[in-house]
ROTI-670718 format. One line per 3 residues: number of its first residue (from 1); for each residue x, y, z of N, C-alpha, C. Coordinates in nm, 4 decimals. Atoms other than C-alpha are relative to their C-alpha. Layout:
<rs>
NUM = X,Y,Z,X,Y,Z,X,Y,Z; ... .
</rs>
This chain:
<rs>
1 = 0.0892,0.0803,0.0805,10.7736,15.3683,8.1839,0.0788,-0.0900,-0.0962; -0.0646,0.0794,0.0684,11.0428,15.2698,7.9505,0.0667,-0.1291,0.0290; -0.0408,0.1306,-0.0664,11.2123,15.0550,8.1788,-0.0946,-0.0626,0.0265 .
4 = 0.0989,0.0705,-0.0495,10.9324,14.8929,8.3074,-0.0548,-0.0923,-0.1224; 0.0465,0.1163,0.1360,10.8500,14.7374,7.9361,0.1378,-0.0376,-0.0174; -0.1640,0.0976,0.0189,11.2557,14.6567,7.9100,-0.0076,-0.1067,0.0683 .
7 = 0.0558,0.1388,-0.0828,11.1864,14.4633,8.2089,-0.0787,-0.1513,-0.0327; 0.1044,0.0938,0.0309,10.8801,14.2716,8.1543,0.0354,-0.0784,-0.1247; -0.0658,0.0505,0.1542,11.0300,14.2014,7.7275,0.1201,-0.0625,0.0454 .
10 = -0.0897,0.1216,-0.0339,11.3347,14.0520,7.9059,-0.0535,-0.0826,0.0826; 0.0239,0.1162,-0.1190,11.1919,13.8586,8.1789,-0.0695,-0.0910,-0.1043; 0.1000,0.1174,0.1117,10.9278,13.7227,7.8781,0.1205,-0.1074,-0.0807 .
13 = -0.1103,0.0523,0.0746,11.2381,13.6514,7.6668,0.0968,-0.1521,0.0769; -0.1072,0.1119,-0.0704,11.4490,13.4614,7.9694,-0.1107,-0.0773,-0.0057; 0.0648,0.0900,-0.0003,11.0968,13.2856,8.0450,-0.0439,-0.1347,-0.1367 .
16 = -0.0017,0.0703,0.1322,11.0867,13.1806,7.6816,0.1118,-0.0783,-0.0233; -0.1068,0.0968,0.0177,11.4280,13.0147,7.6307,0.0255,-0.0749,0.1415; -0.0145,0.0811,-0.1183,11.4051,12.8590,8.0198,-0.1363,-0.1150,-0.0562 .
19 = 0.1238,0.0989,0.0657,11.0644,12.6767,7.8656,0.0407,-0.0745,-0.1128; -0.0580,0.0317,0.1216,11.2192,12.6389,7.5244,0.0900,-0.1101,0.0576; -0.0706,0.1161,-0.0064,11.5159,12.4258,7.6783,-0.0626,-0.1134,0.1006 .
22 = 0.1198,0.1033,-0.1002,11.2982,12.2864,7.9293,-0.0500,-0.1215,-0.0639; 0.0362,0.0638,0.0887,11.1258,12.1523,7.6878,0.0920,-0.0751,-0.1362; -0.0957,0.0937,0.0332,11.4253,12.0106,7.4722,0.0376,-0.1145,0.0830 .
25 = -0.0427,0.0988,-0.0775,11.5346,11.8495,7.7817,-0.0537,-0.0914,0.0016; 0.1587,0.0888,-0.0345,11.1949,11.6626,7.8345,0.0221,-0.0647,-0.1269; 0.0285,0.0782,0.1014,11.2303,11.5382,7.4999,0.1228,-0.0846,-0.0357 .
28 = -0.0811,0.0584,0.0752,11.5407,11.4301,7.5005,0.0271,-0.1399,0.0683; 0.0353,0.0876,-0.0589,11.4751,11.2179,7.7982,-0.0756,-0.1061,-0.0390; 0.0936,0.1113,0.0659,11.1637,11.0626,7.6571,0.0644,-0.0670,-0.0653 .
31 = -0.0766,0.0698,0.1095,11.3902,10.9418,7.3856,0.0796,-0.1355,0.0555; -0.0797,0.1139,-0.0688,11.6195,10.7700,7.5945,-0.0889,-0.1340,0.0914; 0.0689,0.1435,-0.0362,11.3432,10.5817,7.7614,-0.0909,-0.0797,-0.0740 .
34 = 0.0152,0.0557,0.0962,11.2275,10.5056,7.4649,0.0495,-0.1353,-0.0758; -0.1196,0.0506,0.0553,11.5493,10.3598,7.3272,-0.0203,-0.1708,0.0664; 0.0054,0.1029,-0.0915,11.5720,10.1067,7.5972,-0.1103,-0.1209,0.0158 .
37 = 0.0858,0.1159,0.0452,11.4456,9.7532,7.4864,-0.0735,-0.0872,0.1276; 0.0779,0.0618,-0.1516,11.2312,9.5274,7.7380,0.1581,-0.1131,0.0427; -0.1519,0.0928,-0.0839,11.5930,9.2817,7.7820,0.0596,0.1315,0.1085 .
40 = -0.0108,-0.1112,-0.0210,11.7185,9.6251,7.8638,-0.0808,0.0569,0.1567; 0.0551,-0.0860,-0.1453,11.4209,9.7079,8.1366,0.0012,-0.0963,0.0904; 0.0268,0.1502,-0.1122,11.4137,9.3171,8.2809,0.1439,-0.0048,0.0536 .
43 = -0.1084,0.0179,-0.0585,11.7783,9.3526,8.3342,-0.0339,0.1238,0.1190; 0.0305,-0.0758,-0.0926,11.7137,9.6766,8.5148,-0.0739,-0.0493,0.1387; 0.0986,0.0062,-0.1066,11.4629,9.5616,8.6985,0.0484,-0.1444,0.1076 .
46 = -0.0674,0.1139,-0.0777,11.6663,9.2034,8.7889,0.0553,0.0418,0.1145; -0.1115,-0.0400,-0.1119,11.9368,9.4383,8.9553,-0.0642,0.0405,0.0796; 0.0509,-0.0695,-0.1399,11.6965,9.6536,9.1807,-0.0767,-0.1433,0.0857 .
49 = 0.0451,0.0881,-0.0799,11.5316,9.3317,9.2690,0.1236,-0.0478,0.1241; -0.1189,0.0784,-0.0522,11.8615,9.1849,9.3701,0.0827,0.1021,0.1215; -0.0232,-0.0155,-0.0985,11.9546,9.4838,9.5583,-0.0801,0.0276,0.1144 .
52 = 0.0658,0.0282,-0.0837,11.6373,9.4800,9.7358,0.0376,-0.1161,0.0758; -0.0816,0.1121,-0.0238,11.7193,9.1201,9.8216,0.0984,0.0022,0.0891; -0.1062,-0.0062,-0.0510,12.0364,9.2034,9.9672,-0.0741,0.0786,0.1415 .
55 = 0.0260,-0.0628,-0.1068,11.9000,9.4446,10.1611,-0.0892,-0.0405,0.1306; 0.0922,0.0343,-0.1240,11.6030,9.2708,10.3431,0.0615,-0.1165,0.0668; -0.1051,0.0999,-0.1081,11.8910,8.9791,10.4138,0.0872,0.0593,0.0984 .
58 = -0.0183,-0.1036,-0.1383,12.0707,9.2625,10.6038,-0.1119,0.0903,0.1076; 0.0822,-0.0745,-0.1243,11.7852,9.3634,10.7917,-0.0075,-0.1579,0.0942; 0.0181,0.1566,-0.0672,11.7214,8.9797,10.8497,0.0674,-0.0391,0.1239 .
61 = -0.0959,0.0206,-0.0868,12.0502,8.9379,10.9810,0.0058,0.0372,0.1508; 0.0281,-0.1367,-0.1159,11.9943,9.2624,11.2350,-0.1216,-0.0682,0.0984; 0.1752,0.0441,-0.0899,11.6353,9.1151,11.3165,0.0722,-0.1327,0.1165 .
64 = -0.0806,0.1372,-0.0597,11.8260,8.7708,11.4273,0.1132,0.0460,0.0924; -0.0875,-0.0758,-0.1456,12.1041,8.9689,11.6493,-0.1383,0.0344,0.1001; 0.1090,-0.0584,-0.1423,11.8357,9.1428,11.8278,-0.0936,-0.0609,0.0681 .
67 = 0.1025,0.0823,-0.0574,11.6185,8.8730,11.8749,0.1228,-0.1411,0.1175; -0.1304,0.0647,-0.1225,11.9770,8.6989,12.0420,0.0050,0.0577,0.1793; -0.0132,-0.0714,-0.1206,11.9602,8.9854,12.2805,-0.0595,0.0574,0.0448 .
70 = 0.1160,-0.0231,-0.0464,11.6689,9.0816,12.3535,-0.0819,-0.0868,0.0849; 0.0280,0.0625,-0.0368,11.4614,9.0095,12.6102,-0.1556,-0.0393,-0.0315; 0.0988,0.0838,0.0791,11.1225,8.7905,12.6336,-0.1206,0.0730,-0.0377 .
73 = 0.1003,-0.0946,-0.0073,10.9260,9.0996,12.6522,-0.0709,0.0682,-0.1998; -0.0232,0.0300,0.1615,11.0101,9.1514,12.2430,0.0305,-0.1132,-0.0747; -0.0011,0.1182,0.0967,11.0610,8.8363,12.1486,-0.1045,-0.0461,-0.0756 .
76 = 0.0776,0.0539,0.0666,10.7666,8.7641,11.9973,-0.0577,0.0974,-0.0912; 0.0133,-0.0965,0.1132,10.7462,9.0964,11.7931,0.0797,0.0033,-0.0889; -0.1170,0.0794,0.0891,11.0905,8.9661,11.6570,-0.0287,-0.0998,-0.0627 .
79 = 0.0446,0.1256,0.0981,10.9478,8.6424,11.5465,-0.1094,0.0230,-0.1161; 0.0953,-0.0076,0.1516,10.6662,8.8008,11.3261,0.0436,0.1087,-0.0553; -0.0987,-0.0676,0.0960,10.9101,9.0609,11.1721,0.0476,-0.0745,-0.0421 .
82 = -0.1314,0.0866,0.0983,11.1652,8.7863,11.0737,-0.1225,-0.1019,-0.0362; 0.1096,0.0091,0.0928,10.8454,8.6032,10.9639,-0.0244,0.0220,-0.1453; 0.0437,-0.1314,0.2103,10.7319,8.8650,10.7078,0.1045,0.0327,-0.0365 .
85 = -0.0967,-0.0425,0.0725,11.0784,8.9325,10.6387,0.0586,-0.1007,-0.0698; -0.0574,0.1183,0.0937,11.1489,8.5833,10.5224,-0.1073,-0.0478,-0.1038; 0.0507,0.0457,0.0839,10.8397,8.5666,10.3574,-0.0076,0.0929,-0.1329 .
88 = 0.0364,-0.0397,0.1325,10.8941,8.8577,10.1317,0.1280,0.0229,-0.0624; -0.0923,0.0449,0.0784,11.2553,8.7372,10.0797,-0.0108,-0.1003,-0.0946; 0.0239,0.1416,0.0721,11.1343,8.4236,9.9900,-0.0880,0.0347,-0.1522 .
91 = 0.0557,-0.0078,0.1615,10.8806,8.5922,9.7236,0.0778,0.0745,-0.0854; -0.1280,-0.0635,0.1084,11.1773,8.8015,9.5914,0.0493,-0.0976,-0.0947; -0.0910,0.0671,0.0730,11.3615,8.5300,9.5013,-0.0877,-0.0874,-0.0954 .
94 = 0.1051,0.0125,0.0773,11.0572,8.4117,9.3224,0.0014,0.0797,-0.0869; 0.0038,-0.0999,0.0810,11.0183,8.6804,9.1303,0.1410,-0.0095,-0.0814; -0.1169,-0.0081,0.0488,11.3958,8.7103,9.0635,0.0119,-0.1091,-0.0867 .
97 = 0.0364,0.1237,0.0816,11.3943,8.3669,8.9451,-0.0582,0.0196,-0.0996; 0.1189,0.0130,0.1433,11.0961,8.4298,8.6797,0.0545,0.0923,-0.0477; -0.1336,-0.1226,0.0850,11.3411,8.7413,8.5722,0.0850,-0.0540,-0.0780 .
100 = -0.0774,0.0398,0.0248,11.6112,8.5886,8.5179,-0.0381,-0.1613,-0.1098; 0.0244,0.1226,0.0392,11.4473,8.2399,8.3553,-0.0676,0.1589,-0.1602; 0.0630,-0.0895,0.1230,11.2254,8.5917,8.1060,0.1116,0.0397,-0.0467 .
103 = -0.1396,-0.0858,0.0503,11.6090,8.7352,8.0701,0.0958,-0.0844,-0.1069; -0.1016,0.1017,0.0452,11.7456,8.3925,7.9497,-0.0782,-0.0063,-0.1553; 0.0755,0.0217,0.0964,11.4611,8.3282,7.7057,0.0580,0.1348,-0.1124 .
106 = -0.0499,-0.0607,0.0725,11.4966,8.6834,7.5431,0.1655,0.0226,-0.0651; -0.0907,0.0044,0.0350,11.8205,8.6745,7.5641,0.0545,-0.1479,-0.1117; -0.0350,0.0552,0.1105,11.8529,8.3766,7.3139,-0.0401,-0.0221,-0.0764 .
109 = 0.0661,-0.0422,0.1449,11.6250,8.5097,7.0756,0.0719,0.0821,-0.0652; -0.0330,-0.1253,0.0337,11.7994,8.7283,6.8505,-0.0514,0.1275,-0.0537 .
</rs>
């Protein structure tokens, strides 16, 4: 019987300081995304654009080999992939653009 409440009073105890830092952690996070000014989240958000960007120009690329060597049976499922893939490069760089033009502005406010 005795053990059996040693037990249960430590397991409560570990569950209490695993919650306890748990809960430090969580807060210490919030903080940090706190911290972080909107120049700060538009730059963030410039770079993932940009390596999106990159990335759907290497698929592009891939789409344009395969549509070299492929025959006529896919060719025309190749032309409306590289399609939509140029049209939502093309609105990237849109976007990126209006980033970078919001990044310039804040950035020469002080």
């Amino acid at each position: 019987m005795k053990l059996t409440i040693i037990v249960l009073i430590t397991i409560l105890v570990i569950g209490t300081i695993v919650i306890f830092f748990g809960y430090l952690t969580n807060q210490h996070y919030i903080q940090i995304i706190e911290k972080s000014n909107p120049y700060e989240k538009l730059q963030n958000y410039k770079e993932e654009l940009e390596k999106i960007n990159q990335h759907n120009q290497q698929l592009l690329s891939e789409l344009e080999g395969k549509m070299v060597n492929s025959d006529d049976v896919h060719l025309e499922q190749l032309n409306q992939e590289i399609k939509v893939l140029k049209r939502v490069i093309n609105d990237n760089k849109v976007e990126l653009e209006q980033v970078i033009k919001k990044l310039s502005t804040l950035e020469s406010k002080p």
